[in-house]
N, C-alpha and C positions, 0 to 999 in steps of 0.2 A: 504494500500500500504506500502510496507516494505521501510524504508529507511539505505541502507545501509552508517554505519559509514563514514565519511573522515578519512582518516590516515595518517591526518596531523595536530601533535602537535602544532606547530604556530599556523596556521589557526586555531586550534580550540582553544586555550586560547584566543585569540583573540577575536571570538566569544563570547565566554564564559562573556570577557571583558567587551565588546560593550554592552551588556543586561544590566549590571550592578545591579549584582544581589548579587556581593561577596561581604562580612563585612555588609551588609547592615540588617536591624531591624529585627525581627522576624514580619512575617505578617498572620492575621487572614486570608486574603484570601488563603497561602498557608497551615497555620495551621488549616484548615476545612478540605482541601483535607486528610492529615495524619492520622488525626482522625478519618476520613473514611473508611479511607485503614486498620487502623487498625482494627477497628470494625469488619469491612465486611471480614476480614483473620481473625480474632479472633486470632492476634498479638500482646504483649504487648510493642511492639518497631515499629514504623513507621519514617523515614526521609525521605524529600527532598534534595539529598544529591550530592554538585557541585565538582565535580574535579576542581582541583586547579591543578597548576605546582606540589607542590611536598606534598599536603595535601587533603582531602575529606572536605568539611565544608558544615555544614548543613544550609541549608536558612530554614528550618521547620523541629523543630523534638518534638517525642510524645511517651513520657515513658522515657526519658533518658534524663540527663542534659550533656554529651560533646556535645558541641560545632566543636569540627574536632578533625580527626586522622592522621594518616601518610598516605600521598595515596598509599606509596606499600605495606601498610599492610589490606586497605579495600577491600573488594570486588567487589566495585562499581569501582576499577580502572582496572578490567574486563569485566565487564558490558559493559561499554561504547565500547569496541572495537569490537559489533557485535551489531546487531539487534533483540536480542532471549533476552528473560527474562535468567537470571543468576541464577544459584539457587544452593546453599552449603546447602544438608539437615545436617549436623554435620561438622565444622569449626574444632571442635577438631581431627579429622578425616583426615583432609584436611591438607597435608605441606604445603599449598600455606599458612594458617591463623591460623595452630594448637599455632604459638608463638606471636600472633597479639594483638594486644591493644583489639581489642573485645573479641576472646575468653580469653582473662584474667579477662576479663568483666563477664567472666558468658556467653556468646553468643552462642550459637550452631547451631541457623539455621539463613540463609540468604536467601533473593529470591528478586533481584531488577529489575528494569523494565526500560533500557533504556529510558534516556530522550532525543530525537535527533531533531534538529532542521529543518527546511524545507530545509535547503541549507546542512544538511545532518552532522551536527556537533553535536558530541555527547557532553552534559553538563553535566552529571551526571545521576544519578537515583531516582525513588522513588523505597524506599524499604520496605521491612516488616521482623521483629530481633523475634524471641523468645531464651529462654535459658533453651529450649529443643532438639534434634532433631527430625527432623519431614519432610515429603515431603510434595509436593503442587498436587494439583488435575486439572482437565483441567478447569472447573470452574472459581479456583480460580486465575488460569493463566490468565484468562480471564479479573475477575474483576484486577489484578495489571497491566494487559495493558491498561484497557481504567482510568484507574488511571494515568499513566502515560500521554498519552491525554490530561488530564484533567489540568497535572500541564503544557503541554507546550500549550495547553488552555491560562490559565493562563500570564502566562510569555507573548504569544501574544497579549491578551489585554494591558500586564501591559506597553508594549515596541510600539506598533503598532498602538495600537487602543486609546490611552488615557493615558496611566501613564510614558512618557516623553516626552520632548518637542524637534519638528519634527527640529529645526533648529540647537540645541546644543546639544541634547542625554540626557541632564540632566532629571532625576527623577519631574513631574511636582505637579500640586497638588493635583491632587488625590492620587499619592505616600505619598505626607507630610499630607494625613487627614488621609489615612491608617496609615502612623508611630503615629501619635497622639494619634490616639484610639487604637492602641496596646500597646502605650509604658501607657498612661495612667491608659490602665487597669490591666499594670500587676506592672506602680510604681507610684502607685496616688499618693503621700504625697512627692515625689521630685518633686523639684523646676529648671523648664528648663529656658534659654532664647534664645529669638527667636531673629534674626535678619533679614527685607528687603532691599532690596537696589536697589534705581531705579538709571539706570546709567544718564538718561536725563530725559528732556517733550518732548512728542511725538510731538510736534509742533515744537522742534529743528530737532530732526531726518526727520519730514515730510517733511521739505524744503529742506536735500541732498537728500530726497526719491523723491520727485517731479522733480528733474532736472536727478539723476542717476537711479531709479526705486529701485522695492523694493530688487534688489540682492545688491544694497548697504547697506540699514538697516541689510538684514540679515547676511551681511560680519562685518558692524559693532558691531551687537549682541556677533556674534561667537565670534569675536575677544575681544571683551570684559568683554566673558563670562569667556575665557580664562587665563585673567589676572585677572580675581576674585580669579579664581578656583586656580590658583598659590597662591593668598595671602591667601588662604584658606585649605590649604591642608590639614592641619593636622586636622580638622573639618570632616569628613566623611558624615554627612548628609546636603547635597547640594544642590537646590531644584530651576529649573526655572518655575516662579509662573505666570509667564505675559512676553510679549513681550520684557519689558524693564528692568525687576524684578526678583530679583536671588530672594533666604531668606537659611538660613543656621540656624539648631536647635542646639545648643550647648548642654551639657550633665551639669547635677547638678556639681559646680564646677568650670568651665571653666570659662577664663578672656574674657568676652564680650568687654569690652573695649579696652582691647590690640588689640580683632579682630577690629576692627573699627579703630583703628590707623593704623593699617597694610591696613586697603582699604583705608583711606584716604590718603595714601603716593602713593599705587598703582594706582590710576585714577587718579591723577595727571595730568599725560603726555597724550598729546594727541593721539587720538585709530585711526592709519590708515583703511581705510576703501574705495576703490576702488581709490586707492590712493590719497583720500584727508583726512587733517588728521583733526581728528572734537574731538574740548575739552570737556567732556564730565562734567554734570552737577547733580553729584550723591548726593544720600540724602537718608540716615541709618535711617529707624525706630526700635525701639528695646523696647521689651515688653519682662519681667518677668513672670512665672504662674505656676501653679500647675493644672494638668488633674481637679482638684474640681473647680478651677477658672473657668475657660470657656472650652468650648467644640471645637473640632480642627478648625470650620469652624468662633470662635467667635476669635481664637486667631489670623488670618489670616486678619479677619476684622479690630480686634483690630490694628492688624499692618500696616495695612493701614491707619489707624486714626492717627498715630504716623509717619508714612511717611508725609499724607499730613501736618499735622504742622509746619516736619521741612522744607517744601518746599512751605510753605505760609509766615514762620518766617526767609525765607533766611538761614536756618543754616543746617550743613550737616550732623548733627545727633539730632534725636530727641526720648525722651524715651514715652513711653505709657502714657498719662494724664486721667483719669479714672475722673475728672470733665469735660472735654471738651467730653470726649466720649458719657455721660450724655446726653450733650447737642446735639450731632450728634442722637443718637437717638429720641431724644423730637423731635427735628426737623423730624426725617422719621415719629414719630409716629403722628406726626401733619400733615402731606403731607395725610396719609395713610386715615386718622378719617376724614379731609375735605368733602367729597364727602357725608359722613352719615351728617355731618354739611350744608351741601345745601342741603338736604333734610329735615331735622328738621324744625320744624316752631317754637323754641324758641332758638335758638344756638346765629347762624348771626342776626346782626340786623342794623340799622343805627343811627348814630346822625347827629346832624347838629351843627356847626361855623357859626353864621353870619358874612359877610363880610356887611361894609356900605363905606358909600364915606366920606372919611375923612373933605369935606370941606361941613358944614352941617347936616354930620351926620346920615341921614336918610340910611335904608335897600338898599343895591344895590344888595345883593342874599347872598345866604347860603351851605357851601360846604360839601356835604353828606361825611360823614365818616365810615369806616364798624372798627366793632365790632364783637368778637366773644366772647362768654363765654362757654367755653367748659365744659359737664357733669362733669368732675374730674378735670380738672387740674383749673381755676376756667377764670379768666378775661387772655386772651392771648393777645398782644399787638398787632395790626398791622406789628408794624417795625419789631418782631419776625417772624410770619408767610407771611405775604405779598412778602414778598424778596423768601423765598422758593417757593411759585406759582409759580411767576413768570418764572422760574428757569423748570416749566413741563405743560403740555398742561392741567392743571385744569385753567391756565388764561382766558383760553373761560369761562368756566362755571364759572366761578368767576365771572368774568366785567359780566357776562349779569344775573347775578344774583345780582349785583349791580347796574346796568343800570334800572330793571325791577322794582326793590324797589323803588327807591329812583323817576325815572319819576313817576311811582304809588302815591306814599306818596306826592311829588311836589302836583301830582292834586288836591289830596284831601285838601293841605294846601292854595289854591288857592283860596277859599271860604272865610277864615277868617284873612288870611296874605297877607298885601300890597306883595310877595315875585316875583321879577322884574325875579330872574333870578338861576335855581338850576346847583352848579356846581359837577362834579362826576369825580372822579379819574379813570381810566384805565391808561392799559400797551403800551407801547408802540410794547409789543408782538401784541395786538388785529388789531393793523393799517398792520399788518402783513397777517390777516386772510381776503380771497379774498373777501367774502362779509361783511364784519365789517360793511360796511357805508350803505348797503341796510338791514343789519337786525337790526343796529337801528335808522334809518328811521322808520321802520316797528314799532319798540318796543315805538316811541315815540308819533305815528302818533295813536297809539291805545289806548293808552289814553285820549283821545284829547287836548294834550300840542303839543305848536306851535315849529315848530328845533328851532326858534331863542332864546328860553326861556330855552335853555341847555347851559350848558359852558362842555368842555371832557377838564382835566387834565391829562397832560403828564410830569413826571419828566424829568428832564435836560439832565441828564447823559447816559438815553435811548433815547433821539432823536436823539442827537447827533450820532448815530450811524444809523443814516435813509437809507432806502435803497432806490431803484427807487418805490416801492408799497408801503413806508411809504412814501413818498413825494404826493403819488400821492393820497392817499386814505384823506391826511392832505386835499391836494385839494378841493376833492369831498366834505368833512366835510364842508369847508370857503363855498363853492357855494351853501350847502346845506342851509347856514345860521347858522350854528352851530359854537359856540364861540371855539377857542382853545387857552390854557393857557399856557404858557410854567412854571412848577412847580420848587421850589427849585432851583431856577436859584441861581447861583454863588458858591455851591460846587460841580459844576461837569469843566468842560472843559472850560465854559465862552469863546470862541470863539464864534466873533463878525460876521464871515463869515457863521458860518452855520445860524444864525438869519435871511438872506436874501432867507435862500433858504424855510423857513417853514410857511405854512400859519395860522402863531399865532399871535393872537391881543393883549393879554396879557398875562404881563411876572413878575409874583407872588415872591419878594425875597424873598429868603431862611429865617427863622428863626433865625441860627444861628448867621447871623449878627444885627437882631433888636433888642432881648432879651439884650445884653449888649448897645444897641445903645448910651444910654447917659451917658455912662464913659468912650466910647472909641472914642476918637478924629479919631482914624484912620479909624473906620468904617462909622461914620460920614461923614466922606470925600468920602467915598468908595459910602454909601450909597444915598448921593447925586448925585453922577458923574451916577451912573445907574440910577439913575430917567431922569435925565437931556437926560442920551444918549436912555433912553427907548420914551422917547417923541420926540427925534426925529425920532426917527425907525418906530415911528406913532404905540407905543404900550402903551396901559393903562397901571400902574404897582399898585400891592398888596404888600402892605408890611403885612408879616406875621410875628407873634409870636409877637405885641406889649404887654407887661406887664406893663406900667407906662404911667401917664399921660406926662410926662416930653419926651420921647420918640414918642409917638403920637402926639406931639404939635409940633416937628421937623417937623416931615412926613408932616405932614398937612402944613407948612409955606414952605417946599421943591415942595409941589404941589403934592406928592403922592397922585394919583386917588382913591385907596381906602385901606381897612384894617382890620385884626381879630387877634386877641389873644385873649389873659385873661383879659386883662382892657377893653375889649366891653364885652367879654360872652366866658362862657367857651360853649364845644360841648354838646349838651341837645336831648333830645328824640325827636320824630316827635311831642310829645302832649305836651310837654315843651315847643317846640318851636312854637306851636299856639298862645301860648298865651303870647312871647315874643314879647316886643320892646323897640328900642336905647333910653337910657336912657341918653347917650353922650350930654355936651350942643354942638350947635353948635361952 
């Protein structure tokens, strides 16, 4: 279907405008089609070539280094005012172009191929140059129309389909992974900086989004994006990456810094936004690199590692730490290997802590611990990977891959150890999961260990976050007969109120107030007043982490029920711990 020109100049710079296609990088997806074109004419000149007000400028060109010419001297500023391919077989020949930047080039033949847009606006052409004369055949006519096609193909994905974003127009990131692997491969050894910038937390903007809907967020976006793009101007590559997240590549050179002083003076003031006006809470990450440092999709990542810092560390700019990145990776590649580690049958394994009862001293039960020793990286801590679980639904198969060990191992130790009572750490996630409490019923009742010979630890700082199905699953646990511990109690929230709602009988203090217990008067007192108020609440209390006799002899005159650190036993194998016991005098 023929689409006939508009013949209207506004309107179609305009156009032209909105695509945002002028100044911008050289791209392999446009520089395939040229190289095409030229091939398949057996041309030694191909462009993608955009009318401008009062210039032609190439977005892709192949066999030639200008960059643009004068638009009343190209032939493409003919082109565009019909729907027929253009075709000058000798330019020298031609008064319209015999005195023109090309033919003083050497240029003789031209043949362009209208690029016209669906609303009928013509952008320019692809063409094909030799510096011969020469006509074109029906053919070939043929191949530079659906070439042309091909570039407003092109240009439709880049604008419609995926390469900007539907709320602000800006170029998104599939544009900035194209400029990456272009500019990289054509100036590997310069050194770019990258800057993001998230203007808030989406949990700020979700609360005017929940009362106004989301045509307020994306009023706030726009407007936002607005006054970046203002303190940004003179930067040409502009990039919105995410809902909240511009990022801007700067050229080898350029004061990154200045730019960052310029946004932090511009988000300042508060961004109206369906007329309420909301202060916005932006945070600059900013990475340095060379195309050999990383690959376009690592530099993007990277910049996110360098966002969330500065927005974990309170501070509105933060640059690239290539140690902390390190360590973001260990952690995905630790998440990723787990799932081959619960298949392993030498990775995960367990120890045991004896707990005894401080007044006499005797075994009152022993608290499984999981251990991983990973093929390469060698003994991996708990407190390193455990918090990651947590954090993604392998908590199932985790806790019941420690539930299934550790009741297992209990039976077996139940032959040769007075052992009253096996305690196991779970998430406070698993009380989450609808049948937690009948699969392990099921997981303990198959071994033949009795529920009341379990204790299930819960850290402090996740119950405290209970919902109506952790309250109630806590429940079904107490009726079951099954001990619940409350862990680590006193570094998380120590609120006295939620203690009444949870059906816990013992309440384990944290380590770090025992460990120094007998040189700090303060903890001392601290650590009395919880036993004291733990015995009224009708809970046993665990002091953990004792390491000195002097410390444990408190505990014990304070009437703390029982206790484990390093002055009773360090954590020891299932076969270690056969063949242990308290050594403690009474």
């Amino acid at each position: 279907m023929k689409r006939i020109p508009i013949q209207n100049e506004e309107a179609r710079l305009n156009a032209l405008r909105n695509l945002r296609l002028l100044d911008t990088e050289p791209s392999e997806s446009f520089d395939r089609i040229t190289r095409l074109a030229s091939r398949l004419l057996n041309a030694p000149v191909s462009t993608v070539s955009l009318t401008d007000h009062d210039r032609q400028w190439f977005k892709s060109r192949f066999g030639v280094a200008l960059s643009e010419i004068p638009r009343h001297e190209a032939p493409c500023h003919y082109a565009i005012q019909a729907d027929e391919l253009f075709i000058v077989p000798d330019l020298l020949e031609d008064p319209r172009f015999k005195d023109s930047v090309l033919a003083h080039a050497g240029v003789r033949f031209y043949a362009g191929a209208p690029l016209i847009t669906r609303s009928g606006y013509g952008l320019g052409t692809i063409n094909v140059i030799d510096n011969k004369p020469r006509t074109i055949n029906p053919d070939e006519l043929a191949v530079l129309t659906d070439m042309a096609a091909f570039v407003m193909t092109q240009v439709e994905v880049q604008n419609a389909i995926g390469g900007t974003n539907p709320i602000t127009g800006y170029p998104n990131d599939h544009q900035l992974f194209e400029y990456l692997a272009d500019v990289g491969a054509r100036y590997p050894n310069q050194r770019r900086t990258a800057l993001i910038i998230e203007l808030t937390t989406a949990r700020i903007l979700g609360e005017g989004q929940r009362v106004l809907g989301s045509a307020y967020a994306e009023e706030f976006v726009r407007r936002a994006f607005e006054i970046m793009r203002g303190a940004t101007l003179r930067f040409p590559r502009f990039y919105h990456v995410g809902f909240l997240r511009s990022l801007i590549v700067l050229d080898e050179g350029d004061d990154w810094r200045e730019l960052v002083g310029n946004l932090d003076i511009a988000l300042r003031e508060p961004i109206i936004a369906a007329g309420i006006p909301t202060i916005p809470e932006p945070v600059v990450g900013v990475y340095t690199f060379t195309s050999q440092e990383a690959e376009p999709r690592d530099v993007l990542r990277r910049l996110y590692n360098a966002l969330d810092d500065g927005r974990v560390a309170g501070r509105f700019m933060a640059e690239y730490n290539e140690t902390r990145d390190r360590a973001h990776v260990r952690s995905f590649n630790l998440l990723s290997e787990l799932p081959a580690a619960l298949r392993s049958a030498d990775q995960l394994h367990l120890v045991y802590q004896p707990v005894i009862q401080m007044e006499g001293g005797v075994l009152a039960g022993a608290e499984a611990l999981l251990r991983w020793r990973h093929p390469k990286l060698g003994d991996v801590s708990p407190g390193e990977f455990i918090p990651l679980v947590e954090e993604t639904a392998l908590t199932r198969q985790l806790t019941e891959w420690v539930i299934n060990t550790a009741v297992a191992q209990f039976a077996g130790l139940r032959g040769s150890v007075d052992l009253p009572k096996i305690s196991i750490n779970a998430s406070a996630r698993n009380l989450e999961e609808e049948d937690f409490p009948d699969r392990l019923r099921l997981c303990i009742e198959s071994h033949g260990v009795a529920l009341g010979d379990i204790q299930l630890e819960f850290i402090e700082t996740a119950l405290v976050q209970y919902s109506t199905r952790v309250l109630d699953h806590l429940k079904d646990l107490a009726t079951m007969g099954i001990s619940i511990a409350i862990d680590d109690f006193g570094i998380g929230y120590s609120s006295l109120s939620y203690l009444r709602h949870l059906n816990a009988n013992v309440l384990k203090i944290d380590q770090s107030f025992i460990r120094g217990l007998a040189g700090s008067t303060h903890d001392q007192k601290l650590v009395r007043a919880v036993i004291a108020m733990a015995h009224d609440l009708g809970y046993q209390v665990v002091a953990e982490g004792i390491e000195d006799r002097e410390s444990y002899d408190m505990l014990r005159d304070w009437k703390c029920d029982m206790g484990q650190g390093y002055f009773i036993a360090h954590p020891m194998s299932v076969d270690q711990f056969a063949d242990w016991r308290p050594k403690l005098p009474a």
